[in-house]
VOPAGU-2260 file (C-alpha; in pm, 1 decimal, decimal comma):
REM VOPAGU-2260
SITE   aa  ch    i         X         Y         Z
SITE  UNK   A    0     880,1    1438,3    1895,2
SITE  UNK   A    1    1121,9    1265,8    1601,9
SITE  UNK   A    2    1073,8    1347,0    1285,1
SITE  UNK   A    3     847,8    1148,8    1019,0
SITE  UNK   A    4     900,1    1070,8     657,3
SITE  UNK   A    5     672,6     826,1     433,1
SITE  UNK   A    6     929,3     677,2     201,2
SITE  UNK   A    7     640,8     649,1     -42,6
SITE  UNK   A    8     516,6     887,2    -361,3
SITE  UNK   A    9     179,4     759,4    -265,3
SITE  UNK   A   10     -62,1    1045,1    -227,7
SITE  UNK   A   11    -318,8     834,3     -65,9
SITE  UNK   A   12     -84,1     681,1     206,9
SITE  UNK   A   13      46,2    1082,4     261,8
SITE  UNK   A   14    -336,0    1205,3     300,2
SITE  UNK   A   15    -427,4     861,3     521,6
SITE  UNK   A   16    -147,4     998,9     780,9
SITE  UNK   A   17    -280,3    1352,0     765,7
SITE  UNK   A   18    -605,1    1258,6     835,7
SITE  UNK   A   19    -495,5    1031,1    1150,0
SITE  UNK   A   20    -331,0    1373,0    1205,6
SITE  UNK   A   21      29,3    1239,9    1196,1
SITE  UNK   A   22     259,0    1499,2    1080,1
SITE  UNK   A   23     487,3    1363,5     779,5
SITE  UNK   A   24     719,2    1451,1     514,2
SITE  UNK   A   25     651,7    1267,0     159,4
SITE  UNK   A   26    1016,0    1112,8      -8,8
SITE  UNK   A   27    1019,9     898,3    -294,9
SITE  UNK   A   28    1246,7     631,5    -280,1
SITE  UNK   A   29    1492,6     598,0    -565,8
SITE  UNK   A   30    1453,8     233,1    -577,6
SITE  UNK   A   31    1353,2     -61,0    -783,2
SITE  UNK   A   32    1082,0    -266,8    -627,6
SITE  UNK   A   33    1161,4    -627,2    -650,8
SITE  UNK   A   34     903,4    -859,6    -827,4
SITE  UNK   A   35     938,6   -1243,2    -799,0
SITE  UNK   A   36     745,3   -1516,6    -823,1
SITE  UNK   A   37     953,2   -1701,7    -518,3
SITE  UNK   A   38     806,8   -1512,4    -237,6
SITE  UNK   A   39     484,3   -1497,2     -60,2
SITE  UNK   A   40     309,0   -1169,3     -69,7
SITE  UNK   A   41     413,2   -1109,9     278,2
SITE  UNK   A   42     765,0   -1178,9     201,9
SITE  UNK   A   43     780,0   -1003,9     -75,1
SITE  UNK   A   44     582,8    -662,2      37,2
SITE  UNK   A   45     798,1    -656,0     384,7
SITE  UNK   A   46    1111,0    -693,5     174,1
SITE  UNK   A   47    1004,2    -371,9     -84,7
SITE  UNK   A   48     906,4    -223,2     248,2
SITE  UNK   A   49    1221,2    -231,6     390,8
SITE  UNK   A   50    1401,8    -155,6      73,6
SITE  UNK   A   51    1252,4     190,0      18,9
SITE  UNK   A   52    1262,7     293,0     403,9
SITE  UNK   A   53    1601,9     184,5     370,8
SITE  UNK   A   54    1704,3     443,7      65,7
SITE  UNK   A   55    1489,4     715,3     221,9
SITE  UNK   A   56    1713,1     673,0     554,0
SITE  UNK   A   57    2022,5     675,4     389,5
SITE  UNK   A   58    1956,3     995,1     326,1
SITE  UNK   A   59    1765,1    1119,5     669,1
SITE  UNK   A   60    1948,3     908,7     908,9
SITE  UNK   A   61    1797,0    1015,5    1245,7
SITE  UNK   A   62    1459,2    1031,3    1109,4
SITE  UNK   A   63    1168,5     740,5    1172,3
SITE  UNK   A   64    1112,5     619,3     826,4
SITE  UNK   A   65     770,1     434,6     703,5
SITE  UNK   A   66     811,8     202,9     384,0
SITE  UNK   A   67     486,4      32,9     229,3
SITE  UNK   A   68     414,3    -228,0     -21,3
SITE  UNK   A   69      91,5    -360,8    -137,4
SITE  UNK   A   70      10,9    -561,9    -379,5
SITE  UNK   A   71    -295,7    -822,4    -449,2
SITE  UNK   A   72    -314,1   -1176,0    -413,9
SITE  UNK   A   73    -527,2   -1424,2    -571,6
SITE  UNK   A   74    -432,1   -1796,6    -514,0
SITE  UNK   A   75     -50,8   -1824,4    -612,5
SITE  UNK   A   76     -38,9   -1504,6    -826,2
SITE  UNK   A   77      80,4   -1197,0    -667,7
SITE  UNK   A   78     -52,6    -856,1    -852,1
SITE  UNK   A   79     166,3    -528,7    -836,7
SITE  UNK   A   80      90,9    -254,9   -1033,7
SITE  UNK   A   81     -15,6    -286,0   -1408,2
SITE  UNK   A   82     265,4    -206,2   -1674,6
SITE  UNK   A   83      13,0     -41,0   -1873,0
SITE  UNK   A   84    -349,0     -48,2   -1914,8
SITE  UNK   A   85    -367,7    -413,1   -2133,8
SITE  UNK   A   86    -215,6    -521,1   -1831,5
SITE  UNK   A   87    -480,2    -339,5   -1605,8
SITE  UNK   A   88    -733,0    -497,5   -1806,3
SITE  UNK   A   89    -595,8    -841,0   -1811,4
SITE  UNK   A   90    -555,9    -790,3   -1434,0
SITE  UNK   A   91    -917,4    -662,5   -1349,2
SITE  UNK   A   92   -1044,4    -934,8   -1576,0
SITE  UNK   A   93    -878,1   -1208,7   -1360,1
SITE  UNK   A   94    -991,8   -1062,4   -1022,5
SITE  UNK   A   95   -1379,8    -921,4   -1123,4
SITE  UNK   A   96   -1615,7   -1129,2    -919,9
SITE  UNK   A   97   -1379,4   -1305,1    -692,1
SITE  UNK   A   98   -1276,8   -1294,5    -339,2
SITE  UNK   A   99    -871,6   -1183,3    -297,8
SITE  UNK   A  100    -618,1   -1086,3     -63,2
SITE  UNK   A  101    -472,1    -723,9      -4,2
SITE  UNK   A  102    -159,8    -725,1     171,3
SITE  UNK   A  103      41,1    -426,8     289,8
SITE  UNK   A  104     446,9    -481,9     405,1
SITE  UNK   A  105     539,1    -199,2     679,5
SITE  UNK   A  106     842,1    -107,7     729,3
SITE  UNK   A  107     929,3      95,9    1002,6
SITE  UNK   A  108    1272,0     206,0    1065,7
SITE  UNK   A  109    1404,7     461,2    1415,6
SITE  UNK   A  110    1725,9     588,2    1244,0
SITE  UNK   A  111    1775,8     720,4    1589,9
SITE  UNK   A  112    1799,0     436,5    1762,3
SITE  UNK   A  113    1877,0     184,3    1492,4
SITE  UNK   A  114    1543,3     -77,3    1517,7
SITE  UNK   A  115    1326,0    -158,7    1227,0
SITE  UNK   A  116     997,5    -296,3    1254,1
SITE  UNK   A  117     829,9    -522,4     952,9
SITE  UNK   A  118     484,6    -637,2    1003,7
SITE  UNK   A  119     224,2    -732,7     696,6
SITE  UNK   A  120    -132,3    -678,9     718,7
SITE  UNK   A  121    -392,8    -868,1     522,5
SITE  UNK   A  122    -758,7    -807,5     434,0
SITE  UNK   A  123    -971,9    -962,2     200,1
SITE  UNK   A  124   -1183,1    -822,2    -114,4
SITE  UNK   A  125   -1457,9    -939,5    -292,8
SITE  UNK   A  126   -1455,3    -727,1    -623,3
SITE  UNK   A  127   -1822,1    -727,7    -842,8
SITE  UNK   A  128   -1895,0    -957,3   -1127,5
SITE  UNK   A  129   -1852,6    -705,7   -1444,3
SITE  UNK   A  130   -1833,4    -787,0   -1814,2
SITE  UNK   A  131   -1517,9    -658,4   -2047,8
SITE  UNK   A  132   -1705,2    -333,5   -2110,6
SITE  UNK   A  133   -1768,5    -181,4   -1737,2
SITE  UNK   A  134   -1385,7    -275,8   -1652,8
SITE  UNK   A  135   -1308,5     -65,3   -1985,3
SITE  UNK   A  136   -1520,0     197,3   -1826,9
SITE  UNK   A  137   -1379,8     163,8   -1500,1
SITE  UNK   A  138   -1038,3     172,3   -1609,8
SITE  UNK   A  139   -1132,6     507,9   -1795,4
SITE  UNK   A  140   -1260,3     664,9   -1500,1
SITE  UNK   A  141    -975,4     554,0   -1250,6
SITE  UNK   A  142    -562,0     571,4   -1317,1
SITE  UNK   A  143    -504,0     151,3   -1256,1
SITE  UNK   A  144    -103,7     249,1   -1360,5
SITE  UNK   A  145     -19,1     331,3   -1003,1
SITE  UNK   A  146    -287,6      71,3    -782,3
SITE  UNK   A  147    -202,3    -283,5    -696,0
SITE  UNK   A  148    -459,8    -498,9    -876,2
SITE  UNK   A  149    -548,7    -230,2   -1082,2
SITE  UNK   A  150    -839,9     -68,0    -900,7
SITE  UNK   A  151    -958,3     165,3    -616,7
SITE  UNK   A  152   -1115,0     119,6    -265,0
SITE  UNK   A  153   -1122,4     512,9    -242,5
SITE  UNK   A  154   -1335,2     561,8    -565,1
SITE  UNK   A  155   -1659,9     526,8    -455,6
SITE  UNK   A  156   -1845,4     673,9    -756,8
SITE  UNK   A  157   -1695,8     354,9    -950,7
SITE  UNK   A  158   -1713,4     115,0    -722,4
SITE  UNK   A  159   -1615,1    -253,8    -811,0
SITE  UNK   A  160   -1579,2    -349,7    -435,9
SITE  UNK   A  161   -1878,9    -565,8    -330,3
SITE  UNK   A  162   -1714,8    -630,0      21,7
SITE  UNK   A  163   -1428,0    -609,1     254,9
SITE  UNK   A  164   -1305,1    -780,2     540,9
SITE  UNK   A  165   -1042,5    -634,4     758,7
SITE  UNK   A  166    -860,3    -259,7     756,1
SITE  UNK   A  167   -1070,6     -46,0     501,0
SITE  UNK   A  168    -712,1     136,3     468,2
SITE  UNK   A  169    -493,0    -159,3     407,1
SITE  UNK   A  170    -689,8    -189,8     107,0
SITE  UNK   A  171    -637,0     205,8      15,0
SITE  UNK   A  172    -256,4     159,4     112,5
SITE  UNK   A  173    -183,5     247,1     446,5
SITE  UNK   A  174    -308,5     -26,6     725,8
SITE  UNK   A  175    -379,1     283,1     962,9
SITE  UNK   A  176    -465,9      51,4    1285,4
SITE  UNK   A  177    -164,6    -110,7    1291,4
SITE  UNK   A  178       8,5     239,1    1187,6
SITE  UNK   A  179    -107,6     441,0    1476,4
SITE  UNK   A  180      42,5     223,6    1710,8
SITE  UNK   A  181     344,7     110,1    1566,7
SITE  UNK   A  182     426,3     487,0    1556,4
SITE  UNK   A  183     287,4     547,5    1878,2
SITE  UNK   A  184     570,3     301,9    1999,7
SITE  UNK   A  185     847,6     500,8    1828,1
SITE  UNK   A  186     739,9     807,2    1942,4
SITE  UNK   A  187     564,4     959,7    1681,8
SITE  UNK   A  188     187,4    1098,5    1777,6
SITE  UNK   A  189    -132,6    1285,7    1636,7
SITE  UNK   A  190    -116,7    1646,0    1637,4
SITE  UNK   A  191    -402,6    1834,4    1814,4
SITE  UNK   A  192    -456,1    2046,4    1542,8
């Protein structure tokens, strides 16, 4: 069996593989995410995808590599991760009682055998109506600095999420149905253990 490294810092996408039982290394990719208003969020979360499994297997080049992106969508603007938490704020404001899209760039590259595989995965989110004061609150119970959109799925205690439909996981990071098998494919499988 090959060897598996999330290019990602991403604790939640790391403990989503564990749980699916796929063993993997963790490596942050030294890169700058690209941000632009030119691409659709597909385009643009494949391409950041692609860039960060692409530094990881620069430097483990036999290894299968898995890059992710997500980032929200809500008609034409695309939401990364806040700058700070005004920009949290301003973010949850925008998105608190409406219906968005989630979308997740994969990026799966088989040093070994040179092929890289780029899908994107979309699911949609309905977040609760709040006022200005429960997002405060919510942003004080949750760190929005390093979640697309600014929020959780995974916090359930403070949950904003009214409803979700598609992949539960694309919306924590990691689109684990699509995952499994596109790993499954290069090789890579559950451990019994």
């Amino acid at each position: 069996m090959g060897r598996l490294i999330l290019a990602s810092s991403s604790p939640r996408r790391f403990q989503l593989l564990r749980e699916a039982k796929f063993q993997a290394e963790a490596v942050r990719p030294e890169v700058t995410e690209l941000s632009c208003d030119f691409l659709t969020a597909s385009e643009l979360t494949r391409f950041n995808a692609k860039l960060k499994a692409g530094a990881v297997a620069a430097v483990y080049p036999d290894a299968v590599i898995l890059g992710a992106d997500t980032v929200v969508a809500l008609g034409g603007e695309i939401f990364g991760k806040p700058r700070n938490f005004d920009d949290a704020s301003r973010m949850l404001q925008q998105l608190v009682g409406k219906t968005h899209e989630v979308v997740t760039g994969i990026a799966l590259l088989e040093g070994n055998i040179g092929r890289i595989t780029l899908r994107a995965v979309y699911s949609t989110v309905t977040l609760r109506s709040l006022s200005s004061d429960e997002i405060e609150a919510y942003l004080r119970s949750v760190n929005p600095l390093d979640k697309a959109g600014a929020y959780a799925a995974q916090n359930s205690e403070n949950a904003i999420i009214e409803r979700i439909k598609g992949s539960f996981t694309n919306v924590v990071g990691l689109p684990m149905e699509l995952i499994g098998s596109l790993l499954r494919c290069a090789g890579i499988h559950p451990t019994s253990v």
